[in-house]
C-alpha positions in Angstrom: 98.2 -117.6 -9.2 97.3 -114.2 -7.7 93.8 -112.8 -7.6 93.9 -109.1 -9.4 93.0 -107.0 -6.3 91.2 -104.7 -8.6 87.7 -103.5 -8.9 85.4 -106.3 -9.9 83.4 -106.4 -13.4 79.6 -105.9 -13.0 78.9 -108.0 -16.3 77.6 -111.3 -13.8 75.7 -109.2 -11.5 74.4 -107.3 -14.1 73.0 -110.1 -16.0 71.5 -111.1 -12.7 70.0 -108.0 -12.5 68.3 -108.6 -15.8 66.6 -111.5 -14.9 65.6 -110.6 -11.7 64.0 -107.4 -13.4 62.4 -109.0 -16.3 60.6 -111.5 -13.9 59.5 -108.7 -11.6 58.0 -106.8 -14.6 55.8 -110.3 -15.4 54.5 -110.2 -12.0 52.5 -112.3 -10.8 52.7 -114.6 -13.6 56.2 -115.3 -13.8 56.0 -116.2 -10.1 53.3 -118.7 -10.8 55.2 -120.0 -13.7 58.6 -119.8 -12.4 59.0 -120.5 -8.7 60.2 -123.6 -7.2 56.8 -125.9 -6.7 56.7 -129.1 -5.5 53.4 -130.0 -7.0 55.2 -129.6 -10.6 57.4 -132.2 -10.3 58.0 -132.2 -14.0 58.6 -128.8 -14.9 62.3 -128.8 -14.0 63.4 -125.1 -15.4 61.7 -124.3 -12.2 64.9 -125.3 -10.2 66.7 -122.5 -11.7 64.0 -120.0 -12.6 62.9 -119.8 -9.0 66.2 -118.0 -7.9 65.0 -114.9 -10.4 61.6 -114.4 -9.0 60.8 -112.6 -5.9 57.7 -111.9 -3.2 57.7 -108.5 -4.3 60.1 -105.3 -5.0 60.9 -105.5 -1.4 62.2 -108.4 -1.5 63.7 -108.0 -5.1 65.5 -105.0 -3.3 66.7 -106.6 -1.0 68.2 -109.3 -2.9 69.6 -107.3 -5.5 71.5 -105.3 -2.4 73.0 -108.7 -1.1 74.1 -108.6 -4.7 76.1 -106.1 -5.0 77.8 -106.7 -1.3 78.7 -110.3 -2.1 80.1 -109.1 -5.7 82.4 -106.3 -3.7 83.3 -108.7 -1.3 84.0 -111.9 -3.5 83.5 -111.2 -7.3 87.3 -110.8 -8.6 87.5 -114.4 -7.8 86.6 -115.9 -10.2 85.7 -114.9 -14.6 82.6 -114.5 -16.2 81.9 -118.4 -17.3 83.4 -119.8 -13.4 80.9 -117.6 -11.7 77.9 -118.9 -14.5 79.2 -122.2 -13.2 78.7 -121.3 -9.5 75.6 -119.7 -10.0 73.8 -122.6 -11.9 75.6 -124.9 -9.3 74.4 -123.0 -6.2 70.8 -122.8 -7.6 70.3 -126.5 -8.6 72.2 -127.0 -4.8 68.9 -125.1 -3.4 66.5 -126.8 -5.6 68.0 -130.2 -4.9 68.3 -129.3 -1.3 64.5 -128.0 -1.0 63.3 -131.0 -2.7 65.3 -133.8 -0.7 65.2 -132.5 2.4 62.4 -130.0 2.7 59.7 -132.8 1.7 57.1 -130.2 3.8 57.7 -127.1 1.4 55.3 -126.3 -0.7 57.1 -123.4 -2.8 60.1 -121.2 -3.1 61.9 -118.6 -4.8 64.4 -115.4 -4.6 68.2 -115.1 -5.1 69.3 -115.2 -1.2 70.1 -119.3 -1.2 72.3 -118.6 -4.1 73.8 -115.4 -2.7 74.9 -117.4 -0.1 76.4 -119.8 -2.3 78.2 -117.2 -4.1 79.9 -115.9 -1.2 80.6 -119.2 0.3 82.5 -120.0 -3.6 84.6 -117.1 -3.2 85.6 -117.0 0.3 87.1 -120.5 -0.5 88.6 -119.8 -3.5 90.5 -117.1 -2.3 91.9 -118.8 0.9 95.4 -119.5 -0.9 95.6 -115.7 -2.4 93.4 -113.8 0.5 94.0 -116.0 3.4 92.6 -113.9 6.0 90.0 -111.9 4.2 88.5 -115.1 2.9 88.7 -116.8 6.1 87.1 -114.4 7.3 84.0 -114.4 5.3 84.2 -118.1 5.5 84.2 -117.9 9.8 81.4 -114.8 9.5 79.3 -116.5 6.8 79.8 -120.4 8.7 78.3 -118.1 12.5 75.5 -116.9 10.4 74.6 -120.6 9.1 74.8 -121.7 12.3 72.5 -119.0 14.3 69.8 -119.3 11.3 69.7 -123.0 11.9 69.4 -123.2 15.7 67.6 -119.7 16.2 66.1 -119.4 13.0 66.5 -115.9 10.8 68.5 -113.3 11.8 66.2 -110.1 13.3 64.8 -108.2 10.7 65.1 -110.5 7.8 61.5 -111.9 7.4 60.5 -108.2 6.7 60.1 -108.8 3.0 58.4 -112.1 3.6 58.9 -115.8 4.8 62.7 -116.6 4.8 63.5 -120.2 4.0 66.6 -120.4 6.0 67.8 -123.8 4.7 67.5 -122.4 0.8 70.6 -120.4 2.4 72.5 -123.7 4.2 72.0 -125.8 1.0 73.0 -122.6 -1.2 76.6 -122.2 0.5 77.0 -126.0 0.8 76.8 -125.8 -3.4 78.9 -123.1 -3.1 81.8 -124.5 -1.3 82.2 -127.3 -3.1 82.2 -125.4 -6.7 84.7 -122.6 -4.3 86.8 -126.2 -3.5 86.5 -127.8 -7.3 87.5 -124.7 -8.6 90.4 -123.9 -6.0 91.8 -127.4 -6.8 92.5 -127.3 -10.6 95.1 -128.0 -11.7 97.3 -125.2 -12.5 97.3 -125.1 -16.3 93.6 -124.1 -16.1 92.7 -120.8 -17.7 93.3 -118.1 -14.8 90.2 -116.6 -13.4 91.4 -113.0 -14.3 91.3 -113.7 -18.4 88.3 -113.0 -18.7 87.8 -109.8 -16.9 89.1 -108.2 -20.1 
């Protein structure tokens, strides 16, 4: 099935937005409350929540920016309830990730782990329709990965406070596979584009 080349809906990114805003306005608070904490073990809406609040509007900014380029670059890919699906997937992925193999962390929270996730989805998912845009993003977003691992953040990026560069590598690992789940089905699924009515 072909991917509508056509200007993506902002109804996802929007509601993103929302969140993100709503827990900024809480302030300190909602951090407290929401963030990823290791200590809480047992307060488990914190492996979503955490991906809604932020350091500060800095680094709400900043986020919200790296919204709205992986939404030009990759949002027609999928409708409204597949990208809820790669969002939730990509932020339990971080969680999951942080808690398994980041026994050291203390805290966490912002939107870049699942941003990467997001693009990682749709770069995949378009390979079939958009082979060489989407491979592509896959080969740029794979380099960064790579040089955040073995060098640490990229220059600049700890401006708005600590990055956690693995939040970002577990992100797009969650994001690829929901990208490969999703580029699999069978073909009598719903196509992606119903639901940009």
């Amino acid at each position: 099935m072909q991917i509508p080349r056509r200007f993506p809906d902002w109804q996802v990114p929007f509601v993103i937005f929302l969140l993100c805003a709503l827990a900024a306005a809480w302030s300190d608070s909602a951090r407290e409350l929401l963030r990823y904490e290791r200590q809480a073990a047992g307060e488990i809406w914190r492996f979503l929540t955490a991906h809604v609040v932020h350091l500060g509007y800095l680094h709400l900014a900043l986020n919200l920016l790296g919204l709205g380029v992986v939404w030009l670059l990759v949002g027609r890919r999928f409708g409204h309830r597949q990208w809820y699906f790669v969002i939730v997937t990509c932020a339990v992925s971080v969680s999951v990730g942080l808690w398994w193999l980041d026994s050291d962390l203390d805290w966490y929270l912002g939107l870049s782990g699942v941003l990467h996730g997001m693009l990682a989805a749709g770069a995949v998912r378009g390979i079939r329709e958009l082979p060489v845009e989407s491979l592509a993003i896959c080969a740029i977003l794979a380099g960064k990965l790579a040089y955040e691992q073995f060098a640490g953040p990229l220059p600049g990026a700890a401006s708005a406070g600590p990055v956690i560069v693995n939040a970002h590598l577990y992100g797009a690992a969650g994001g690829a596979l929901c990208g490969l789940i999703l580029y699999i089905m069978p073909a009598h699924s719903p196509p992606p584009d119903e639901e940009f009515s």
